[in-house]
N, C-alpha and C positions, 0 to 999 in steps of 0.2 A: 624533427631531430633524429639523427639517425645514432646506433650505439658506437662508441669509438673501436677500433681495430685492437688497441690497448682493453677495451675493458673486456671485449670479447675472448681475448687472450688470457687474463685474470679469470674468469670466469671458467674456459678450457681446461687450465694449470688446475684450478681450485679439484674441478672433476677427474682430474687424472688423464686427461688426453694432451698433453702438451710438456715440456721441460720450459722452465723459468728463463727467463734470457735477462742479461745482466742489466740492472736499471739504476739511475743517480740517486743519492741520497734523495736532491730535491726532488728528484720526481716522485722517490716515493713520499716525500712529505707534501710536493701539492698535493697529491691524490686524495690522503687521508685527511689533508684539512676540507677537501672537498667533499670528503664522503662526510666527516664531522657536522661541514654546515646543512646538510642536507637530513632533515629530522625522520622521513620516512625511509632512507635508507635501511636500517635498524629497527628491531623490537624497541616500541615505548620504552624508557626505563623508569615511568610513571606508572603507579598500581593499574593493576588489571591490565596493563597493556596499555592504557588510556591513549587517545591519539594526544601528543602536544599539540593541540590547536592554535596555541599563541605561537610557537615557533616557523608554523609550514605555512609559505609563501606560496602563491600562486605559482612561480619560478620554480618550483619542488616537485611540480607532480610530472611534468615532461620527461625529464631525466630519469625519474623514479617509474614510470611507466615501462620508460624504455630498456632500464636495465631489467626492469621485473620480468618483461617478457624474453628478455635475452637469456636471463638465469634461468628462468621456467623451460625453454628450450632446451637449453642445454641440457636441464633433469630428466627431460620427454627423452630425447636421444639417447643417454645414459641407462634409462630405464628400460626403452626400445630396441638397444642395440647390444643391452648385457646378454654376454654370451652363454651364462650358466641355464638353464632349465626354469621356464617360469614356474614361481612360487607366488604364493597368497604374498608373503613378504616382501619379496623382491619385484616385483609388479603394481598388484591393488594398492599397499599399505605405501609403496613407495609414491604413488601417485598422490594420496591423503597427505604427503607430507610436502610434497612439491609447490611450488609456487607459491612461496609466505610473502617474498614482498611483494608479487604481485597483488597478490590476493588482500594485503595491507592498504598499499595504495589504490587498490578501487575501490576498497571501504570506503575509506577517507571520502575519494574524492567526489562517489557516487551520492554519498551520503548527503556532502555540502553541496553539490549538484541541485538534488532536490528544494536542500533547506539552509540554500545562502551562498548564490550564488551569482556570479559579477559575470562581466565582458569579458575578460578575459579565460575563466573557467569554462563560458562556454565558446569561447575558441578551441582552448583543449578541447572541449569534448570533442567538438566540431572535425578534428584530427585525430584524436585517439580513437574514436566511437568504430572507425571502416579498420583500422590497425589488430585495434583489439578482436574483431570478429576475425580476421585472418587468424589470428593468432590459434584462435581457437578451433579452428578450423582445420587447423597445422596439426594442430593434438588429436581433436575426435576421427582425421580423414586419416591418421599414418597407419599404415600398412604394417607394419609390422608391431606397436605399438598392442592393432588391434586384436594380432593372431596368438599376444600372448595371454591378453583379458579372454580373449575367445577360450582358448586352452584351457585357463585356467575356471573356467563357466562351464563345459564342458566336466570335468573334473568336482565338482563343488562338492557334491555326496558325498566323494569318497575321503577328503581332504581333514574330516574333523573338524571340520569349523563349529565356532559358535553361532547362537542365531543371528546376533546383528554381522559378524561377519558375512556368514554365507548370503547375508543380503543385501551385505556390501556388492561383494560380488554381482549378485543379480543383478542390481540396480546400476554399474557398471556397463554390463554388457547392454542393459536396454539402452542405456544413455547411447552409448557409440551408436549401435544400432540407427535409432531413434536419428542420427545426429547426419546419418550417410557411412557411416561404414564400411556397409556393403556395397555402395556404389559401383560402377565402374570408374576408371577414372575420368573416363569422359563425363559423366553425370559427378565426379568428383568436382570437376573444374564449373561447372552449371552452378551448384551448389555454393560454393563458395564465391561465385560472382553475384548472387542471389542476395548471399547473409550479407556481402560485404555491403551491398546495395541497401538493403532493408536497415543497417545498423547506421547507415545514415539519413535517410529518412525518417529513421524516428525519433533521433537528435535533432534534425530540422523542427519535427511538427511539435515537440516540446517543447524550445526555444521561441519560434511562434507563437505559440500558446500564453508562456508567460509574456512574450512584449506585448500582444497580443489585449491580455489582460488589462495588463498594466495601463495599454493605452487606449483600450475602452471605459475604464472607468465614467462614472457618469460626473460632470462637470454641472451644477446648479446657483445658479447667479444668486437668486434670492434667498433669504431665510423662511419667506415664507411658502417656500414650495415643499421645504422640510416637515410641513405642523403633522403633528403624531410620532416626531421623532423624540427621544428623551434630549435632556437636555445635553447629558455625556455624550451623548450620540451624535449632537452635531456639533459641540466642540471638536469630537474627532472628524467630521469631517469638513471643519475648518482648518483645523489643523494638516487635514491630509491635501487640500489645495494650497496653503500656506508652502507646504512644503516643494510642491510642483511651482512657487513661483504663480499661483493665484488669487495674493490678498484680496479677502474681498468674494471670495467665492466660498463655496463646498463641493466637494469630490467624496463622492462614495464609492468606493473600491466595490469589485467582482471577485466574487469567490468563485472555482471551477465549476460550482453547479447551474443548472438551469434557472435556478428558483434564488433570489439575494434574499436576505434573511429582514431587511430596512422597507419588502413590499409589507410584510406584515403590519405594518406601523403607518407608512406613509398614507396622508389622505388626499393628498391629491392628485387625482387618476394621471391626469398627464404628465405627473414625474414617476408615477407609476407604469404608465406604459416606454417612457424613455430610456427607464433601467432594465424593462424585461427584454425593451428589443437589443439594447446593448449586450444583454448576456445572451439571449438566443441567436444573434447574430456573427459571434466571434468566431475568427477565422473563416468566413463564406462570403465577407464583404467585396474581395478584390484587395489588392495590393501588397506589399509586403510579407504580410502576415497571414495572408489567408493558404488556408490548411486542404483544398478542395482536391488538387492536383498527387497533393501528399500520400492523402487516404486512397486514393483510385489506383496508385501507383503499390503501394503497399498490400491491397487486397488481393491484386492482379498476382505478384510476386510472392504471396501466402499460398496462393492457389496452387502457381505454378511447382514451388517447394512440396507442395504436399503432393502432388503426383507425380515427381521426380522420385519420391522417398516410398510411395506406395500407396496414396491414400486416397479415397475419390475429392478431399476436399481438407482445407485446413483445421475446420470444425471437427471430425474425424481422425485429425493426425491429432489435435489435441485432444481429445475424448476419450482416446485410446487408453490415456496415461493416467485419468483423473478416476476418482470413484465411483463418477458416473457411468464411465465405461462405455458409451456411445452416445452418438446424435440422437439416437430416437429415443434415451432414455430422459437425456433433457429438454428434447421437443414433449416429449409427456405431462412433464412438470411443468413443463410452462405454458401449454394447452390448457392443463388444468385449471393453471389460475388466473388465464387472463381472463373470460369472460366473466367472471364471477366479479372480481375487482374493476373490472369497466363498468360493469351495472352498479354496484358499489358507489361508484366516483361517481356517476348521470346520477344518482339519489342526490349523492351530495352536491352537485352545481345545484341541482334542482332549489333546496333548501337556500343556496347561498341566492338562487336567482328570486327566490322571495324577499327579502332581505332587501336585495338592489332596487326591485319595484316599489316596496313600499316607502323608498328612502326617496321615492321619485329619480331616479338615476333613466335614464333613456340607452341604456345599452346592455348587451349578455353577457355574462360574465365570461372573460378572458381571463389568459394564464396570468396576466399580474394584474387581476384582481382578486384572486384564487384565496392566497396569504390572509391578504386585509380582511374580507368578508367571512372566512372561515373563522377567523376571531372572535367576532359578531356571531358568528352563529353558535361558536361555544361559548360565549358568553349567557345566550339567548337560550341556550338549551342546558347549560349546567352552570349560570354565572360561577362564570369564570372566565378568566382570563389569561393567556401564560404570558405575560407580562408580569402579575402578581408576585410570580414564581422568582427573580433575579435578584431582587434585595438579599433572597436566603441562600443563592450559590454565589458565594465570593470567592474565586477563586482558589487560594491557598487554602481554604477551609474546606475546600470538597474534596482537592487533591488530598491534605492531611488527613484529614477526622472523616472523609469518605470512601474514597478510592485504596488510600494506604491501611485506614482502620480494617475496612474489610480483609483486606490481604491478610491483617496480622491476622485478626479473628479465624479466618480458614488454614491458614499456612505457618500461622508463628512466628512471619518474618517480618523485622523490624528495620526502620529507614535513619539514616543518620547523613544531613547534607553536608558535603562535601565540597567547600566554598573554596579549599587551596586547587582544586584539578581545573581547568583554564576552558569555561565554553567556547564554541567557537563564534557567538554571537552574544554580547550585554546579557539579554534578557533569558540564554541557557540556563537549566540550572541542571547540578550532581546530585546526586545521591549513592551513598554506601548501602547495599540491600545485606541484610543478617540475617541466619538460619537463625533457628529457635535457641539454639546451643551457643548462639554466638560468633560464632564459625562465619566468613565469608563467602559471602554468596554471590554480588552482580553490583555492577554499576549503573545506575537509572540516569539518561537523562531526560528532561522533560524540556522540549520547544515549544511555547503554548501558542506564542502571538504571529500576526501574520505580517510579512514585510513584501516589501517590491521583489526581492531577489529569492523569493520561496516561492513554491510552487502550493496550488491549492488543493484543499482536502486535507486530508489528516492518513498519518502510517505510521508503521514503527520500522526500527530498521537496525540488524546489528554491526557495530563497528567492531566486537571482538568477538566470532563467533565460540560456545563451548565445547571444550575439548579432550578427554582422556588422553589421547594420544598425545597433544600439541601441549597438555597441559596449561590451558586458556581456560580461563572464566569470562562468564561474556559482560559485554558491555554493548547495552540494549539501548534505543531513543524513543521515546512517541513524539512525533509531530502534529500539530493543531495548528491550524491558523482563525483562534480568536481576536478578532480587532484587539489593538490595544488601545486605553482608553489613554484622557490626556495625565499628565506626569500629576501624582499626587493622589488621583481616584481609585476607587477597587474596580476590578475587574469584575464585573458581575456576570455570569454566564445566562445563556440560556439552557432549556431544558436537553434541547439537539446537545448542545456544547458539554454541557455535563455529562449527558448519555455516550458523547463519542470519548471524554476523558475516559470513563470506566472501560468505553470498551478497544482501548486503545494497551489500556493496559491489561487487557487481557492478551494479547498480542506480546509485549515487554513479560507477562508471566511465561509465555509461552516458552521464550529465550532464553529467561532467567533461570529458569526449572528446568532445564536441557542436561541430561544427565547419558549422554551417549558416549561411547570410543569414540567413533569418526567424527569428523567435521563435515562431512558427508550430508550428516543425518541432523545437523544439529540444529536447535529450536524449532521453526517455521517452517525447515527444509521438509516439507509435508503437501500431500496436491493440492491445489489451488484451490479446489473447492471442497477442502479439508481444514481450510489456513484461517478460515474466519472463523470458525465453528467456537474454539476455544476463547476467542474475544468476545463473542454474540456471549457468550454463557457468561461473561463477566459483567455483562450490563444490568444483569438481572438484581444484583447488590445494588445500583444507584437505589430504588426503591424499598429495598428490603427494609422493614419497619426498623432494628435494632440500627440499623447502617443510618437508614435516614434523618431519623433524631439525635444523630449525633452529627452529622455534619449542616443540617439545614436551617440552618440559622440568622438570623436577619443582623448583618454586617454593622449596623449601624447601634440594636439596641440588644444582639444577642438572644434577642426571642424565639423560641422554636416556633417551627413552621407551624403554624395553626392548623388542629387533625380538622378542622371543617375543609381547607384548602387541600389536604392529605386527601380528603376524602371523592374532591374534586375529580382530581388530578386521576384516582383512579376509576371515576365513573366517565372519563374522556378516554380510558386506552385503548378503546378500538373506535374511538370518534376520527374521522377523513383517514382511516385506513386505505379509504377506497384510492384516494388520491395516492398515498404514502406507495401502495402496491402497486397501482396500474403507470407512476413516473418510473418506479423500478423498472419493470416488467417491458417497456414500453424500450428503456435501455438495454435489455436481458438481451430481448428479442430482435434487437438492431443489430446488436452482437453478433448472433447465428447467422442474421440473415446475408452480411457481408462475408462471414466465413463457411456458410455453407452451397457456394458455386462454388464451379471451375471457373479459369481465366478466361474461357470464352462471353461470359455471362458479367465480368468484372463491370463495373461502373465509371466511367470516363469525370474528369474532373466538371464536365458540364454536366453532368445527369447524375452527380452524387446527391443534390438534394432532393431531384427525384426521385432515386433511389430509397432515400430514407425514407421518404412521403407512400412510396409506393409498399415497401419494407411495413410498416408501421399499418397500415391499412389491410392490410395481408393477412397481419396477426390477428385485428381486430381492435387496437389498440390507437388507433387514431382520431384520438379526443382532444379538440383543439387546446379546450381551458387545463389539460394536464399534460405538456411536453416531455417530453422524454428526461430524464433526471440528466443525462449528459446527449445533446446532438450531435454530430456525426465529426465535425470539425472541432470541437474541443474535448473530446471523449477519449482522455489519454489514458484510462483503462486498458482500452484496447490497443490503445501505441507501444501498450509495454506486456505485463505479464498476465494480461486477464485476456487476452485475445482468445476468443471463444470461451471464453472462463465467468463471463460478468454475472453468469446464472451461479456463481459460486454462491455468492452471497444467501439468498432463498435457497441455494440445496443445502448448505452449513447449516440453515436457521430451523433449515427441517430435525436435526440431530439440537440444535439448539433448546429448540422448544421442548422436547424429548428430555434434556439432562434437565433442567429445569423441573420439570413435574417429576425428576428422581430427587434432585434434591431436597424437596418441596415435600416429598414423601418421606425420604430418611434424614427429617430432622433438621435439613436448612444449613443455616452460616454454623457449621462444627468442626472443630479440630480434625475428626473423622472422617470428615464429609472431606475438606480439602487434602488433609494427607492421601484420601483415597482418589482424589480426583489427578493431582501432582504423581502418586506413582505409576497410575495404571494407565496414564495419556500426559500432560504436560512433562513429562521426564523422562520422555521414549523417544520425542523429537519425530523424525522420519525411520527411524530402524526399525520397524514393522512393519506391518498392512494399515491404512488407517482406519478403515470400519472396522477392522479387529480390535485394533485400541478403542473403538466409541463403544464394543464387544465389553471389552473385557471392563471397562467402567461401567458403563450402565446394566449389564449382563441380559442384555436382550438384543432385537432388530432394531432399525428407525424407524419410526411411527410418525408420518404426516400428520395425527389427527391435530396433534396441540398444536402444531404450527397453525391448523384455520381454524381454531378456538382461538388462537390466539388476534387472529386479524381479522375476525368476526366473517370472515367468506364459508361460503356453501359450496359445496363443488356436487355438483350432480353426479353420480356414478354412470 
C-alpha cells in the first residue's frame, strides 16, 4: 500500500512546506473517523502508553506503517533541509524526537511478530521488512542530514554539553558512519540493495523456522512410547495432537533448541532418537522450509557489506562497536575455553557410557541419549534427581514470592496486577511496578507459555521505551515458552524454566530502571555483549537462601523444599558443565566462523553443513553426543541481532560471575546493595561506556577467574 497524495499533503501542511487547499466537510469527517478507527495512529490514551492490544487489527499496521514512515520523512527532510545553523537542538534532539508513530508501530508489531503471531502478520512482515530497511537507509545515507550531525560532532567540546548529551552526539555520528555515510554514492546505491536484500532474508528464514517447527513436531502413535513421561506431560501432549486433528495420538512440540527438554525423561531410545533427529534436522531437510540456501546467501551479503563499509569481515564490522572491541579479543576467550570444556564433556559421556553398559544397552552414547542418562548419573552420583525439584516451582509462586520477592528485597519495588489493561493473548498477564515511595514506575508484562504462532526461547522486549525527553515510562515484556499444562493443573516448572524467569527479569529490570534523557540510550540500548550481563547477575537470587525458602514450596502440601534436596542441588552446580559449555561454545564458535570470511570463502546452500561440520572441527569442538546448542539452519541468533555477538553470552557471564562474588562480599540481597547496583548501571541505560558502568559498580576491572570457578574449567596459561 502505498501513502495517499492527500495524506502526503496533510503531513507537508502540518510541517510548514505547503498552504491547505480547500477540502469538504465530509472529507474531513471521513478522514478523522478513519484516523479514529485506526488505534496506532495515536499515543495510547491507556496508562503508560499501554499498547490497546484488543483494539489493533491485523488491518492497522499497513496504514500505520506507511504513514509512520511518510511522517518520519518528512521530519528527516525538515531537519535536513532547516536553513538555520546546526545546533545540538535543532539537529541531534530533533532527531530523538522524530518518528513516534513509526517507532509505535514497530513496537507493537515486532513485538507480536515474535510472541503471536498469524498468516497474515507475516505477510506484513513479508512487505514491510525490504520497505522499512529503505527507509532507513533514506535517513542514515542523506547527505546533508549527515553534514549537519558531522558539524555538530566536530564541535561537541566546545558546545557545553552534558555527559549524556555529548554522547549523544558521539554515538550519532558513529551510527551514520557505521551505517555508510561516507560512502560514495555509488557504494550508497550497493549498500542499500544489500540491507534491502538481507531484511528479507531474514524474515524468510524466521517465518521458516517457526512453520518449520511447528511442522516438525514429533507425532507418537502409542502411549507407550511415552513411559518416563509424567503423567501432565502426556496429557499435553494429547492434547497437543488433539488439537492438530490427531485423536488418538501424542505430539511433542520442538522448542528452538537443539536439545528438547522430554529426552530427559523419555525411555525409549527410539522415540528418543526420532525427536533429536527432528530438532537437529529443521530446516536442512529440503523443501519449503528449509533454511540452507538462506544462510549462504546472507553470510555472503554480511561479508560483502563489511567490506564495502571498511572492514576485512563482518565479524570485525561488528566487533568494532561491542566491548570486546575485536576478533582476536574473542577468538581469545573462546580458545580459552573450549578445550577445557570438551575434555570436561568426554569425562562426562565417559561416566554416562558406564551407566549404558551396565544397563546392557549395546550402543554409545549419542546426543538424545545425553538428557536421560545424565539424570542417572546425578542421581548415581548425588541422588538426586531434577525431577524432584518441580512439585516446589509452581509457577505463580516463583514469579511471586521469588523473582518479584527478590526485586522488592533489593530495589523496594512493589507489584500490583493489572487485570483492566487488555494482553494481547488469554494467558498475558499486567503488572503495575511501584518505587519504594509509591510513585510509578513500569508496566511488566509477563508471556510465560508456548503457542504455535510464538517463536522459541525466551527475551524481553520494550513496547514503551523510558524517556525524559518524550516523557514515557516504559512498558517492558519477558517472554518464556513453558509448555502449558492441560486446563485446571499447575504449571510446574523446571529448574532451566525457573532459572530463565529470574533471568528474564533481569532484562525487564534493565528497562524498567532506565532513568536516561534520550530514548537513545534507553534500558537495553547497551552492546550486545553488554545486554546479558545485567540478566545473568539476576539468576543468582533463584538460589539465594532468603529468596529460596520463600518461594520453594511444594504446590500441593506447602512444604519447603527439603535443605537435604537444597543441599543436593547445590553439590550438582558444576555437575555436566562440560556438556552446558562445550553446546554453547560449540554455537559461539559457528558464529565467528561464518562471519569471519570474506564473500570469496562464503558457503554455497550445498556445502553449508559442511561447512558447520568443517567449522566445528576447526575449533575443536566437534563432539558428536554434544551438538551445537542452535545448528546452522535454526540458529536465529544469528538471523537477527547476535550475528557475531553469540559469544556475548560467556563475555557477559565473565562480568556476571564478577558482580556476584561483590555482592556475595558486601552483604548479598540489601537495600544497598540494589540501590547501588540500580544507580551506578541499571539507570544509565546506554549513556555511557559500558565497562565504565560495570567500573563504577563493582569499582574494579573484570576478573575471568569466578566465571571458571564457577564452571569448574581449568584453563592452562
Amino acid at each position: 500500500m502505498r501513502p495517499s497524495v492527500a495524506l502526503v499533503a496533510a503531513i507537508a501542511i502540518a510541517l510548514g512546506f505547503a498552504e491547505p487547499s480547500p477540502a469538504s466537510a465530509d472529507a474531513k469527517a471521513a478522514t478523522a473517523a478513519k484516523d479514529e478507527a485506526n488505534p496506532l495512529f495515536a499515543p495510547s490514551p491507556l496508562a503508560y502508553q499501554f499498547p490497546p492490544f484488543d483494539r489493533i487489527k491485523d488491518a492497522d499496521y499497513l496504514p500505520a506503517f506507511e504513514r509512520g514512515m511518510t511522517e518520519n520523512r518528512a521530519e528527516i527532510e525538515a531537519i535536513a533541509g532547516n536553513k538555520e545553523a546546526p545546533t545540538f537542538d535543532n539537529t541531534i534532539v530533533a532527531l530523538e524526537r522524530s518518528g513516534a508513530l513509526l517507532g509505535r508501530v514497530s513496537r507493537v508489531f515486532f513485538g507480536l511478530s515474535g510472541a503471536n503471531t498469524n498468516d497474515a502478520m507475516q505477510k506484513i512482515q513479508t512487505e514491510i521488512a525490504p520497505k522499512l530497511s529503505a527507509h532507513s537507509d533514506q535517513t542514515v545515507l542523506d547527505g546533508k542530514l549527515f553534514a549537519r550531525i558531522e558539524a555538530i560532532h566536530s564541535a561537541r567540546d566546545e558546545l557545553g554539553l552534558d555527559a549524556e548529551s555529548k554522547r549523544l552526539v558521539e554515538r550519532y555520528y558513529t551510527d551514520f558512519v557505521r551505517a555508510g555515510a561516507k560512502l560514495s554514492d555509488a557504494d550508497k546505491a550497493k549498500l542499500k540493495k544489500i540491507n534491502g536484500e538481507l531484511a528479507t532474508l531474514g524474515t524468510q528464514f524466521n517465518q521458516n523456522l517457526l512453520k518449520e517447527t511447528n511442522a516438525a513436531a514429533l507425532v507418537v502413535d502409542a502411549k507407550e512410547q511415552l513411559k518416563g513421561l509424567n503423567d501432565g506431560a502426556i496429557r499435553t501432549a494429547a492434547e497437543a495432537a488433539k488439537s492438530r486433528k490427531l485423536d488418538g495420538k501424542y505430539v511433542i512440540p520442538l522448542l528452538n533448541t537443539s536439545g528438547q527438554p522430554a529426552l530427559a525423561s523419555l525411555e525409549d531410545r527410539a522415540t528418543r532418537l526420532k525427536l533429536m533427529d527432528a530438532s537437529l534436522t529443521r530446516g536442512s531437510k529440503g523443501g519449503e522450509f528449509d533454511n540452507r540456501a538462506i544462510v549462504a546467501r546472507v553470510v555472503k551479503l554480511r561479508a560483502e557489506r563489511a567490506k564495502l563499509l571498511g572492514f576485512a569481515t563482518h565479524a570485525d564490522y561488528v566487533l568494532a562497536d561491542e566491548t570486546a572491541g575485536s576478533v582476536a579479543a574473542v577468538n581469545k576467550l573462546l580458545a580459552q575455553l573450549a578445550p577445557p570444556a570438551v575434555a570436561n564433556a568426554r569425562a562426562e559421556a565417559a561416566d554416562i557410557q558406564k551407566v549404558i553398559d551396565r544397563e546392557g544397552g549395546k550402543f554409545e552414547v549419542g546426543a538424545a541419549d545425553w538428557a536421560y542418562y545424565t539424570e542417572k548419573v546425578r542421581k548415581e552420583k548425588y541422588d538426586f534427581d531434577n525431577a524432584e525439584l518441580r512439585p516446589y516451582f509452581e509457577a505463580d509462586n516463583v514469579l511471586r514470592n521469588g523473582v518479584f520477592f527478590a526485586a522488592t528485597k533489593l530495589y523496594g519495588i512493589t507489584f500490583k496486577e493489572r487485570r483492566d489493561l487488555p494482553g494481547y493473548a488469554p494467558e498475558v498477564r499486567v503488572f503495575e511496578v511501584f518505587n519504594e515511595d509509591g510513585s510509578p514506575l513500569a508496566l511488566f508484562l509477563l508471556d510465560l507459555y508456548a503457542r504455535p504462532g510464538k517463536r522459541g526461547g525466551a527475551w524481553a522486549n520494550a513496547y514503551v521505551p523510558q524517556s525524559q525527553l518524550l516523557g514515557t515510562k516504559p512498558v517492558i515484556s519477558n517472554n518464556l515458552n513453558v509448555p502449558k499444562p492441560p486446563a485446571g493443573e499447575p504449571t510446574l516448572l523446571t529448574w532451566d524454566e525457573a532459572n530463565t524467569l529470574f533471568h528474564e527479569f533481569g532484562h525487564a529490570l534493565h528497562g524498567m530502571f532506565s532513568n536516561v534523557k534520550y530514548p537513545r540510550f534507553a534500558g537495553t540500548s547497551v552492546p550486545r555483549d553488554f545486554v546479558e550481563y545485567p540478566s545473568q547477575v539476576n539468576e543468582m537470587w533463584m538460589t539465594w537462601p532468603e529468596v529460596l525458602a520463600n518461594y520453594a514450596k511444594h504446590y500441593q502440601t506447602g512444604e519447603p523444599l527439603p535443605q537435604a534436596l537444597v543441599d543436593k542441588v547445590k553439590a550438582t552446580e558444576k555437575f555436566n558443565q562440560g556438556f552446558a559449555t562445550t553446546e554453547y561454545l560449540g554455537a559461539a564458535l559457528l558464529d565467528q566462523a561464518y562471519h569471519q570470511i570474506d564473500a570469496s570463502r562464503a558457503p554455497t546452500a550445498d556445502t553449508i553443513l559442511a561447512f558447520e561440520a568443517d567449522a566445528l572441527k576447526k575449533a575443536g569442538v566437534d563432539f558428536a553426543p554434544v551438538p551445537p546448542r542452535y545448528r546452522t539452519t535454526y540458529f536465529s541468533h544469528i538471523m537477527g541481532g547476535y550475528s557475531a555477538g553469540y559469544y556475548a553470552y560467556i563475555w557477559s557471564e565473565v562480568l556476571d560471575a564478577d558482580s556476584v562474588q561483590w555482592f556475595k562480599a558486601n552483604g548479598g540481597l540489601t537495600r544497598g546493595n540494589g540501590d547501588h547496583f540500580r544507580s551506578t548501571l541499571l539507570s544509565r541505560g546506554g549513556s555511557a561506556d559500558a565497562l565504565q558502568l560495570f567500573r563504577d559498580f563493582s569499582g574494579g576491572e573484570p576478573d575471568v577467574k569466578p566465571l571458571l570457578e564457577r564452571r569448574g574449567l581449568v584453563v592452562k596459561p
